[in-house]
N, C-alpha and C positions, 0 to 999 in steps of 0.2 A: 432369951434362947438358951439351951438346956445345951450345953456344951458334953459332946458326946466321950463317951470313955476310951479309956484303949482296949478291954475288950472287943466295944463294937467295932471296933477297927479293925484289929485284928479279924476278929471274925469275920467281915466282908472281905478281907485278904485271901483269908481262907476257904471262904467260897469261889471265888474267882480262879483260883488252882487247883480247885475240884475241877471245874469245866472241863470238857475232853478237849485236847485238840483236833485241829482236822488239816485232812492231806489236801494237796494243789487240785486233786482231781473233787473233790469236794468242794474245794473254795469256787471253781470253777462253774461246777452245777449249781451252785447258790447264786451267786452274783446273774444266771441267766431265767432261776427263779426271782429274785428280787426286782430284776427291770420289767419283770411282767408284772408284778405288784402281789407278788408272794410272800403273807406281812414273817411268815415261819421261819423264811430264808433271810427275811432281814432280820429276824430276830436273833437265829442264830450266826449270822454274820455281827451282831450287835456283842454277844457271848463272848467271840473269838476277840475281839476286839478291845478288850474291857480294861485292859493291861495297860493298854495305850494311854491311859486318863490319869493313872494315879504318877507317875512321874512329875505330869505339870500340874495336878491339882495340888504338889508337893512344895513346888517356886510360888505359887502364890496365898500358903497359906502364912497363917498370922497375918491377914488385910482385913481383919472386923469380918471374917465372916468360917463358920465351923470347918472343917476340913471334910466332911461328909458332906455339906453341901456343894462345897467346891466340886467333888467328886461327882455330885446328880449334876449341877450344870456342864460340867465336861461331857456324862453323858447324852446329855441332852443336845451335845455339840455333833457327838460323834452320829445321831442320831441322823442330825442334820445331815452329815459327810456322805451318811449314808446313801439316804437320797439322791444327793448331788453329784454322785460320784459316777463317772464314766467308765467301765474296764478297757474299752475298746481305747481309747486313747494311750492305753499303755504305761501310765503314773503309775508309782507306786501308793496303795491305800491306805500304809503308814503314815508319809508323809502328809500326804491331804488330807487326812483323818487330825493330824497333829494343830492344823492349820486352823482348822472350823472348832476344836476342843481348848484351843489357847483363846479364842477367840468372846466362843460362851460363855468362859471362866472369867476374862477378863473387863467384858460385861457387866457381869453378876457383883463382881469388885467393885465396880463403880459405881453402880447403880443401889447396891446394897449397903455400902459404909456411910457411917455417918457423916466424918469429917471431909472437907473437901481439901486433900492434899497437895494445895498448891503454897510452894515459897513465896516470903513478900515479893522478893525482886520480878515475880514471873506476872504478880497483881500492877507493882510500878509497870512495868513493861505493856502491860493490858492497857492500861490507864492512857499511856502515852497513845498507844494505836487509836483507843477509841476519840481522844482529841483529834486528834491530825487526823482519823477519818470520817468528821466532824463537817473540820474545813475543807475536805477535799470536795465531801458530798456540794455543801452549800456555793463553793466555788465552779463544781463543773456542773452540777445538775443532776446529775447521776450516781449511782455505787462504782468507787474507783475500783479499779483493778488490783490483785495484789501487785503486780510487775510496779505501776503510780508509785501504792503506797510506798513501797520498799526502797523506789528510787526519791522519795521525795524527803523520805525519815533516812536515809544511807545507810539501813539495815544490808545484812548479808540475806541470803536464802535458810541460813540456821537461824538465825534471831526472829526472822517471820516464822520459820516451821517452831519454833517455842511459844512463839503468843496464837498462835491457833491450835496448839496440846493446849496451853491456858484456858482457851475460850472454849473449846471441846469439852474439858473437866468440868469447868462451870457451870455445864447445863443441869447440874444437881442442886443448881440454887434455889432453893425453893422461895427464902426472905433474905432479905441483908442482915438478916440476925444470923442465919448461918457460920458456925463458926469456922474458923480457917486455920489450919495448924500454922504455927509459929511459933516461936523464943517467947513474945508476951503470952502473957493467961487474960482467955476472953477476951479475946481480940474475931472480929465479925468482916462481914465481906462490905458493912456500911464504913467502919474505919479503916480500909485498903482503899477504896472509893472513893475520890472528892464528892461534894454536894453538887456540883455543877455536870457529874455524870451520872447520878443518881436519879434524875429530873430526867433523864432521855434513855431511857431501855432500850429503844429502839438501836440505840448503838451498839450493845453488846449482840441481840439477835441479828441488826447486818453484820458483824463480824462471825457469827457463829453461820451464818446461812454463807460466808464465801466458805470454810470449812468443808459444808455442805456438797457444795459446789466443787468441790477440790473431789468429794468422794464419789462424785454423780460423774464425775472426767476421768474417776479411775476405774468405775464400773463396767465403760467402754473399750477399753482394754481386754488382752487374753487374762484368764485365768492365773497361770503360771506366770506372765509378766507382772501382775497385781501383785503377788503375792512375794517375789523378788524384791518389790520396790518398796513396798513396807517390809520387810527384813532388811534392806540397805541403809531404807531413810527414816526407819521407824518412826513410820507415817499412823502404826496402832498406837504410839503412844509409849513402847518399847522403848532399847537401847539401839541403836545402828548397827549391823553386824557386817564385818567384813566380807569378799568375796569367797573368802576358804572357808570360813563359819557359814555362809548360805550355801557352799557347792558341799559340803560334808552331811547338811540337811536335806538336802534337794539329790543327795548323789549324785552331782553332778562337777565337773572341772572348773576350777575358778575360770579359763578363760571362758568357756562356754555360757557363765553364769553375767559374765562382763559383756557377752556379745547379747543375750536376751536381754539384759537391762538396757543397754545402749538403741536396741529395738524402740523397748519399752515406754525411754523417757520419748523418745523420737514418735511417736504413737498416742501419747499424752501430751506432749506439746500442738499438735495436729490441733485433739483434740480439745483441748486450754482455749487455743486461738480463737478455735471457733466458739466456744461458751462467751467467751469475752474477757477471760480469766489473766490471758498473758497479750501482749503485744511487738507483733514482728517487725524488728527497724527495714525500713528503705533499701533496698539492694542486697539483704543478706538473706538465703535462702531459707526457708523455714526448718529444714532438718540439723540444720549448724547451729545451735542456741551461743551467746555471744558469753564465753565463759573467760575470755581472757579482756583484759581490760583495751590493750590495742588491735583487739580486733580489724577496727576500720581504719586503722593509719598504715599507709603502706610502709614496706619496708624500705630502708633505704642500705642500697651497695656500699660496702668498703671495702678496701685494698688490704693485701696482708695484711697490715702497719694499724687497722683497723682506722684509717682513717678517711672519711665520706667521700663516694664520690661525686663529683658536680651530674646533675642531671643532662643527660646528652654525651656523655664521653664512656665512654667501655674499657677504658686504661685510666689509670691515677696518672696526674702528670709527675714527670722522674724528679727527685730529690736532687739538689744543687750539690749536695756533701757528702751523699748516699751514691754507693756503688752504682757504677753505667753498666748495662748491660746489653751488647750489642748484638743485633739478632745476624747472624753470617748467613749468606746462602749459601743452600746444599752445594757440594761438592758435584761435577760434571763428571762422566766417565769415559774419553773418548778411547774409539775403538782405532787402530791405526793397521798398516800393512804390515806383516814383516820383512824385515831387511834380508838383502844376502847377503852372505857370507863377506867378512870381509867392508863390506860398505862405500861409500862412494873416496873416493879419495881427496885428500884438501888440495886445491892446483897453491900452488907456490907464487908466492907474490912476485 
């Protein structure tokens, strides 16, 4: 491929700041030509917009693939946005524009580079899933669930969301000759691989089809909660971004961004259960996911002194050396006559 100049760069720069701008009352009359299927209005809505691509086709070049190309798949993102894009809902077209262009580009990366950029440790980690979800298949009968696997191998929920970016990536396998970046030279995806999982393919494709399945539960969701949740838990494959890095993109208040994602997972969990993805313990409601380890153990009372108290008593019984403290009753107030003057007299014995 014919690596393009900085002229031509340049010069596509300099086309795109030729383009005129246009007013609100302009963007207005387009976007009402567009939904009717005005291809003019999405063209030059495509025009205005053009700005929006070279920024992030900027983060991901040097990936094996020209910076001009990066640029046509960005387009081609925005093209999509175009389409799918609601005014009446009241989004801004920046941002979701931003969304479907990171998206295209990020695509194109993967699908386009030669190497497949995974560290050993993330192939070891593969390795281990597709054993143990070996024996889980031939023990229960069925494809376990991630919630199984995770609890059976004492993975965290970050160490699963790693070996499914692993199995995601690897769909660019085409042979076990595949080369795999790494510290050795010529090193393949047969030498990260025992022989014993080499023999069963089928292993990596169920692992790659819960994947699947994880993106088929997120597609049932709103819009804007999806797109939250892969910015949070960079579920594209991304980095994790915090609530004030996703409310500064999204315009919107870090707490505001913590109450739609709290929606969100609550919404995807609904939805998990019923795919058959996750599983809900005995007595605990399904909107409460069990994120603290004593969840199910009750709490037990202590006294100041923080020490237990026996089940049935509502007071710690009093310390034998420790201060007594004795409860007085309320003071009485009696109302009485007044005396006259003088008072009664003492008689004299």
């Amino acid at each position: 491929m014919v690596e393009p100049t900085t002229d031509t760069i340049s010069q596509y720069f300099k086309s795109i700041q030729k383009l005129p701008p246009a007013s609100r009352e302009e963007i207005h009359d387009l976007w009402k030509k567009a939904k009717k299927g005005d291809r003019a209005a999405k063209t030059r809505i495509m025009e205005i917009n053009l700005r929006l691509v070279v920024p992030i086709a900027k983060k991901y070049h040097r990936q094996g693939i020209d910076f001009l190309d990066l640029i046509e798949e960005g387009n081609l993102g925005l093209m999509h946005s175009i389409d799918k894009f609601e005014p009446k809902k009241g989004y801004r077209f920046s941002t979701y524009a931003s969304y479907w262009i990171e998206q295209s580009i990020r695509r194109a990366v993967e699908e386009q580079s030669k190497t497949i950029r995974i560290p050993p440790h993330a192939w070891e980690a593969l390795r281990k899933w597709l054993k143990q979800w070996e024996k889980m298949h031939a023990m229960l009968g069925r494809d376990p669930t991630l919630a199984e696997m995770a609890r059976k191998m004492h993975w965290t929920a970050r160490q699963v969301r790693g070996v499914l970016d692993a199995a995601e990536a690897a769909r660019g396998i085409g042979s076990l000759e595949t080369p795999v970046e790494s510290e050795d030279e010529n090193i393949t995806v047969e030498d990260m691989i025992s022989e014993s999982d080499q023999k069963s393919p089928e292993n990596l494709i169920s692992v790659l089809k819960l994947h699947d399945e994880l993106n088929q539960a997120l597609k049932e969701i709103g819009e804007r909660e999806r797109m939250i949740l892969e910015f949070r838990h960079g579920l594209t494959g991304q980095t994790p971004m915090t609530l004030e890095e996703v409310g500064r993109r999204l315009r919107l208040s870090r707490e505001r961004i913590r109450q739609i994602e709290e929606r969100a997972l609550l919404r995807l969990r609904r939805v998990a259960n019923r795919m058959g993805l996750i599983e809900v313990s005995e007595g605990r409601p399904l909107g409460t996911p069990n994120l603290q380890p004593g969840w199910d153990t009750p709490k037990l009372k202590t006294d100041i002194l923080g020490q237990t108290i026996p089940a049935g008593r509502r007071t710690a019984p009093r310390s034998e050396s420790g201060p007594q403290f004795i409860r007085r009753k309320p003071r009485q107030l009696f109302f009485t006559q007044p005396q006259a003057k003088g008072g009664r007299k003492k008689k004299r014995p």
